[in-house]
N, C-alpha and C positions, 0 to 999 in steps of 0.2 A: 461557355460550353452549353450546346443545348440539349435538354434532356426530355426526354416525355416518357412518362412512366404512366402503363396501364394497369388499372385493376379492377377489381368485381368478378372475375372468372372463376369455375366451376361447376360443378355437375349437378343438374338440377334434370327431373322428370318434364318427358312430352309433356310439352300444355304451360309450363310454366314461364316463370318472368327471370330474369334476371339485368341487371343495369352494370355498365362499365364506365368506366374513369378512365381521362387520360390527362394527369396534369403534367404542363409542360415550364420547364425554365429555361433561362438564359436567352429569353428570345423576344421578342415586341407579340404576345399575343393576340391582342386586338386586330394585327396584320396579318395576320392566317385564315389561311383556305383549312377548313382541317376534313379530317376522313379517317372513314373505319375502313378496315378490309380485314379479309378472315384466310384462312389458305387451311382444307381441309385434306385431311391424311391420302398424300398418292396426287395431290391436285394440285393446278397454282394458285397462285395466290390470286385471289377475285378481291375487287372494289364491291362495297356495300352502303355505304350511306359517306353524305358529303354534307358540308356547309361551310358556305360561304364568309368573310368577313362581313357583311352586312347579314345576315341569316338566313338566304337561302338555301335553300336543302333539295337534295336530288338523293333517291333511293334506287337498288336493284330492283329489278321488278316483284322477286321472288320472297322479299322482305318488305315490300311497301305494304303497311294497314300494320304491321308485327311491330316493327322496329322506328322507333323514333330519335334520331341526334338532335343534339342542342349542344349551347356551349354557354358557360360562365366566364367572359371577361376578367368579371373584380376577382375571379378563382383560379385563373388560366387553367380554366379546364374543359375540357368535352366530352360528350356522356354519351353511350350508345344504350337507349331502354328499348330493350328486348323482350316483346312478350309472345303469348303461343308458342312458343318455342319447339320446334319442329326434332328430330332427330339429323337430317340434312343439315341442320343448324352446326352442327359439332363442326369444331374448327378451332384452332391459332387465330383470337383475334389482335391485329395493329394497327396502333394508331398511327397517322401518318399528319406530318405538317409541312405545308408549303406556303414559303413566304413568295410574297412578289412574285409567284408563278415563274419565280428560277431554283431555290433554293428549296428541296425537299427533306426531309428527316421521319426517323421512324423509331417508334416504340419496340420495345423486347420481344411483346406481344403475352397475350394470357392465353390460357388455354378455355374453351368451352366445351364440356362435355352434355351430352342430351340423351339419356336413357329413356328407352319407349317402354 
């Protein structure tokens, strides 16, 4: 069964940093596309940062220079480092896995809040 659980979420001041987790099981993670996306209150859900199984990375435009993904193989895991952190920022962050560009899966999601 595959599971990706996310975490690092919560309420942190305009300006700040915060980093998210998303470790995943049951699944060949070295074969994964992975990606964040956020879905803020009344809105749908937007795509935010991506990486590739060899490591490239592709950013919203609105978070490129703020937000940096990465991923740990030996940890199956994937990191979203958040910094500046905006108030627009607030959102339901998910993680999202796709294997082989057929098979998609998705985290709980965390919550991030950003007080100005």
């Amino acid at each position: 069964q595959v599971q990706l659980v996310e975490s690092g979420g919560g309420l942190v001041q305009a300006g700040g940093s915060l980093r998210l987790s998303c470790a995943a099981s049951g699944i060949s993670f070295s074969d994964l596309a992975l990606g964040w996306y956020r879905q803020a209150p009344g809105k749908q859900r937007e795509w935010v940062a991506s990486i590739t199984s060899i490591g490239s990375t592709n950013y919203l435009s609105s978070v490129k220079g703020r937000f940096t993904i990465s991923r740990d193989n030996a940890k199956n895991t994937v990191y979203l480092q958040m910094n500046s952190l905006k108030p627009e920022d607030t959102a339901v962050y998910y993680c999202n896995a796709v294997l082989r560009g057929v098979w998609s899966y998705w985290g709980k999601g965390t919550l991030i809040t950003i007080s100005s």
